[in-house]
GUZALO-937705 format. One record per residue (C-alpha): x, y, z. Coordinates in steps of 0.05 Angstrom, whole numbers, padded with zeros to 5 digits, always signed. Layout:
N
XYZ;...
This chain:
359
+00725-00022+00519;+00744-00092+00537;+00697-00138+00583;+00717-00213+00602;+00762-00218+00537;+00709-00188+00492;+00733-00125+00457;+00664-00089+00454;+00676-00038+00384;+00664+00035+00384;+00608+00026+00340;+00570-00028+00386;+00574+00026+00444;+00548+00086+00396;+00483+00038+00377;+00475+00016+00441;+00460+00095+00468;+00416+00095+00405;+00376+00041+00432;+00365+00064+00496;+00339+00130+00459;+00301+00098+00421;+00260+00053+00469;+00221+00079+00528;+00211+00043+00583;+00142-00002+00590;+00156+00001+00523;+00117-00050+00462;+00163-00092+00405;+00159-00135+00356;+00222-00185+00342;+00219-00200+00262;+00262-00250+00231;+00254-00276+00150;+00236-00336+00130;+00244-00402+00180;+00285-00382+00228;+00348-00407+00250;+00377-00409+00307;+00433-00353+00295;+00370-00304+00279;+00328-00333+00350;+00381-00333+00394;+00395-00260+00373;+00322-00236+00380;+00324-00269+00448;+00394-00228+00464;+00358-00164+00442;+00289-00176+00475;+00331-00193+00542;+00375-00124+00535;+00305-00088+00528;+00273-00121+00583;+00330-00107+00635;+00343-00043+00614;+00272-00022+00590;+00222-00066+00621;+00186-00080+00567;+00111-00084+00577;+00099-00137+00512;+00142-00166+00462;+00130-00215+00404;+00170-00248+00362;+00156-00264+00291;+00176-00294+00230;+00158-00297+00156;+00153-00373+00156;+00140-00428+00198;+00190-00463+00237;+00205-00523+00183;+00276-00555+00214;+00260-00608+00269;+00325-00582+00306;+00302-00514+00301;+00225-00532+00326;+00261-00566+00392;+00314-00514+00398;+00255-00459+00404;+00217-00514+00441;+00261-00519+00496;+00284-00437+00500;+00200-00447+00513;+00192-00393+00457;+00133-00383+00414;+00141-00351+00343;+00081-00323+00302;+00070-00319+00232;+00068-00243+00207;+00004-00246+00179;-00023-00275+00241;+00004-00218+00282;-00026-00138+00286;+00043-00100+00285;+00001-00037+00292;-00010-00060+00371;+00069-00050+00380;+00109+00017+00379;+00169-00004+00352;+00191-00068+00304;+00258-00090+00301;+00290-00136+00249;+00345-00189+00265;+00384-00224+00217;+00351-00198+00154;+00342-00122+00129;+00261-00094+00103;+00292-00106+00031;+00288-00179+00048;+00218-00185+00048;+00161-00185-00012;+00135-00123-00048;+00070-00142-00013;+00110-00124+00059;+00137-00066+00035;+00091-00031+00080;+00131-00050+00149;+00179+00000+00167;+00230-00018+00223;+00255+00025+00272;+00315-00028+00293;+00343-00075+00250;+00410-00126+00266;+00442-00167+00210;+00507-00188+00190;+00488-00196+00110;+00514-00151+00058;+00465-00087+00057;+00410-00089+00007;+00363-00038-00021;+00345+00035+00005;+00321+00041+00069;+00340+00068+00134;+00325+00052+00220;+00336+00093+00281;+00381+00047+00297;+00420-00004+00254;+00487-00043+00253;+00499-00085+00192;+00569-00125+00194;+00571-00169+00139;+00651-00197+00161;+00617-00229+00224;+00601-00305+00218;+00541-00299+00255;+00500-00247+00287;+00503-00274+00352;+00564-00253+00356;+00547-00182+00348;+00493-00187+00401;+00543-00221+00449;+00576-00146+00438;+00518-00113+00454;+00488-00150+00517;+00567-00154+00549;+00557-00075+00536;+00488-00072+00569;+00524-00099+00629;+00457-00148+00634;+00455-00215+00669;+00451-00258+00621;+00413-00331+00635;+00439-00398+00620;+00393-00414+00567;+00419-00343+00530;+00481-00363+00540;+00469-00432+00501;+00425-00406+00448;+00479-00356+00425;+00531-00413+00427;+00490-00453+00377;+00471-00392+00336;+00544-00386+00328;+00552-00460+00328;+00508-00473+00261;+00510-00398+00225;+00592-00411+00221;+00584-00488+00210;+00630-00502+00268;+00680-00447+00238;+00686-00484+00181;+00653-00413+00137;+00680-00348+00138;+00701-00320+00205;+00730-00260+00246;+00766-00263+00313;+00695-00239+00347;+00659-00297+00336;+00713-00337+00357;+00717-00292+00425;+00644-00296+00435;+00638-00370+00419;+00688-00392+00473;+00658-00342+00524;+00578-00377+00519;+00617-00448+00528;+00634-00423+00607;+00561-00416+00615;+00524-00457+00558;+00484-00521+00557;+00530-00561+00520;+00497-00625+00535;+00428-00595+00505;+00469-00574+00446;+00506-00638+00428;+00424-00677+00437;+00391-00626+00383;+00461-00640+00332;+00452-00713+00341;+00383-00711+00315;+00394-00674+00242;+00357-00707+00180;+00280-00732+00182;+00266-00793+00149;+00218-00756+00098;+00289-00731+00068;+00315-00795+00053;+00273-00795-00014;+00313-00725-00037;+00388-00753-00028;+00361-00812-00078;+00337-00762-00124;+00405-00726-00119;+00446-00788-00120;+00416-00796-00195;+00410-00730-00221;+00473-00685-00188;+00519-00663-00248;+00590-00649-00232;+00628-00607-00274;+00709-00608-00244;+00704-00592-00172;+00627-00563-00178;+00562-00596-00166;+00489-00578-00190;+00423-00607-00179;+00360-00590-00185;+00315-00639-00132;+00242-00623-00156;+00186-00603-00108;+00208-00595-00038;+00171-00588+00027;+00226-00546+00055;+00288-00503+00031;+00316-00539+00091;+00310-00602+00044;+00360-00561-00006;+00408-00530+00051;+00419-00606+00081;+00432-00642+00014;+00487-00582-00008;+00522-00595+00059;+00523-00670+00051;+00554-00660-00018;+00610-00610+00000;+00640-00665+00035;+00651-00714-00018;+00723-00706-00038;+00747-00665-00095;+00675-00617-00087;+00689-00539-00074;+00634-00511-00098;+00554-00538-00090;+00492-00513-00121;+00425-00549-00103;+00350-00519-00124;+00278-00537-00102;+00211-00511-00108;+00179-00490-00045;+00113-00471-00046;+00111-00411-00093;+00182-00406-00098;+00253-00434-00137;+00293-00432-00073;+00373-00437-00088;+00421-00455-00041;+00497-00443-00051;+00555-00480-00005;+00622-00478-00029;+00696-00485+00015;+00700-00406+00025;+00764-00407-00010;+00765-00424-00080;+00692-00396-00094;+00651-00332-00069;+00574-00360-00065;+00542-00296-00049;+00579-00263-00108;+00556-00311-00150;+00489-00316-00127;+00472-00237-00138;+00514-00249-00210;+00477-00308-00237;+00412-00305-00210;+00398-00223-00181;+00370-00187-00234;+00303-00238-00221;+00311-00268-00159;+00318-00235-00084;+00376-00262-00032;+00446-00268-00026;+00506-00291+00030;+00577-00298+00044;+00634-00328+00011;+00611-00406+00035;+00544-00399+00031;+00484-00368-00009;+00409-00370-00024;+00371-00335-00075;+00299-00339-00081;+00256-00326-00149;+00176-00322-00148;+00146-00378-00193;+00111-00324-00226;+00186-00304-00252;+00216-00371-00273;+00152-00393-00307;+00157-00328-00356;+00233-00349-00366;+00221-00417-00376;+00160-00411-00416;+00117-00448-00355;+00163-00510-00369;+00195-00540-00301;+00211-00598-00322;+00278-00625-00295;+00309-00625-00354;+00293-00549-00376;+00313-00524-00306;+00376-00558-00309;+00391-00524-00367;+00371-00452-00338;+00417-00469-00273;+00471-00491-00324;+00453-00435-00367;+00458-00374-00308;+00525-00405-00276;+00560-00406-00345;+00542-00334-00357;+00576-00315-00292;+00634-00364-00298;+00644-00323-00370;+00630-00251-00330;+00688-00270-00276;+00730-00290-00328;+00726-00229-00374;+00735-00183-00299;+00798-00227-00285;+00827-00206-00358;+00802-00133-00347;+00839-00137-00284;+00904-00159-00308;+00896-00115-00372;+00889-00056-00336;+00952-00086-00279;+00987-00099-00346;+00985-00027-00368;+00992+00004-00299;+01068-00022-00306;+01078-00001-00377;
């Protein structure tokens, strides 16, 4: 089915009947998203919250998240889309019927929320662990999952408000980095379809307004300690007040020329946060995120970008409860090499095996 030059899959329309089995009207749901939210994962639980409403009439609905908002655009983006997120352990889930998870998958979160079973769940990340939903779509070759909603709300046949129409835009917008990460045609289609209707004005303000002051402090500490190794960069920045303090300085550094591949690590909190940016090309960062880092750390990503997260618990153990720069350099330097060896040796299996196919 095509609608206003939006091919809307097979598999969108099967999920979408699912959905509408699924939820009754005057129905109760909770909209979960991991860790801080961005605005790819927001302006997808809005999408789904306004499909439910329209079609459903919902009688309550909440969103939550993990984590507090931490990115200033991200607290003005939600600010303005007059939104309110609460913490999960601030919110009873038991007081709604069904929970729904958007941009993340119940393998995402700790041991300790093992106990929250969803009955919807939206991503576009790589599927992780064993669990199942009534209804789920997981499309890991989308850029962002705003995209996928775009599908689902153009199926709906919903009106859709101006401020939905600019929140997906800019969920798009930043989850892709301006197209500059891996890609399909859909994102592309639904990207150019929210600028008829978007806010652009509202979206160029929030972009022109990206690092706080307080960061300043972190690109000195990365100007002296980065290590480049050929066209790779690591660095390990200390103690954080934000992962959003590690996502920001990889970015700034996969500009400098002759860098394809960035890795930049923080504690936040009790956790070693790791955040992987490379070109998309050269370098797979979610591959090399679950490689060097998955048997003790939870996360993953595309091809440009990646994050891995490992308890402090964990990397204390390994590290024999010394964090010192110097000693976690050494692990980050350490895990990478292992992996750079692992890729090499499946390269040479590869063309061993190509070798004898032609024998």
């Amino acid at each position: 089915m095509k609608i206003k030059s939006i091919s809307i899959k097979k598999e969108t329309e099967s999920n979408f009947q699912k959905l509408m089995e699924v939820v009754r009207p005057d129905d109760s749901l909770a909209l979960l998203m991991y860790g801080s939210p961005d605005p790819d994962a927001i302006a997808s639980a809005m999408a789904l919250r306004e499909i439910l409403q329209q079609t459903k009439n919902l009688a309550k609905s909440v969103f939550v998240s993990t984590e507090p908002l931490i990115r200033r655009q991200n607290i003005e983006f939600v600010s303005s889309m007059r939104l309110h997120i609460h913490l999960l352990n601030k919110i009873d889930l038991n007081s709604y019927r069904l929970i729904a998870f958007l941009d993340a998958q119940p393998s995402f979160l700790s041991d300790k929320s093992n106990f929250i079973k969803p009955h919807i769940v939206f991503d576009h990340h790589p599927r992780e662990g064993h669990w199942q939903a009534q209804v789920e779509d997981i499309r890991p070759e989308y850029g962002a999952l705003s995209s996928i909603l775009t599908e689902y709300l153009l199926c709906a046949r919903v009106k859709i408000p101006r401020n939905l129409h600019t929140a997906l835009l800019y969920g798009i917008k930043t989850d892709t980095n301006n197209f500059d990460r891996e890609t399909v045609f859909e994102d592309i289609s639904a990207y150019t379809y929210h600028t008829k209707y978007a806010n652009m004005r509202f979206i160029r303000r929030i972009e022109l307004n990206q690092t706080p002051e307080s960061f300043l402090k972190y690109y000195n500490h990365a100007y002296h300690h980065m290590h480049r190794f050929r066209d790779q960069r690591v660095c390990f920045l200390g103690n954080v007040e934000s992962a959003d303090v590690c996502v920001q300085i990889a970015d700034f550094y996969l500009r400098l020329i002759g860098t394809y591949y960035v890795v930049v690590a923080g504690i936040v909190d009790d956790k070693f946060i790791i955040i992987f940016r490379g070109d998309g090309y050269r370098h797979d960062c979610g591959a090399i995120a679950q490689r060097a880092f998955g048997l003790i750390g939870k996360g993953g990503g595309h091809r440009g970008a990646a994050r891995m997260e490992i308890s402090l618990e964990v990397l204390n153990e390994k590290l024999n409860s010394d964090l010192s720069q110097r000693n976690i350099d050494r692990f980050l330097f350490q895990s990478l090499k292992r992996d750079q060896k692992s890729d090499t040796a499946r390269q040479e299996h590869h063309i061993n095996n190509a070798g004898k196919e032609t024998l």
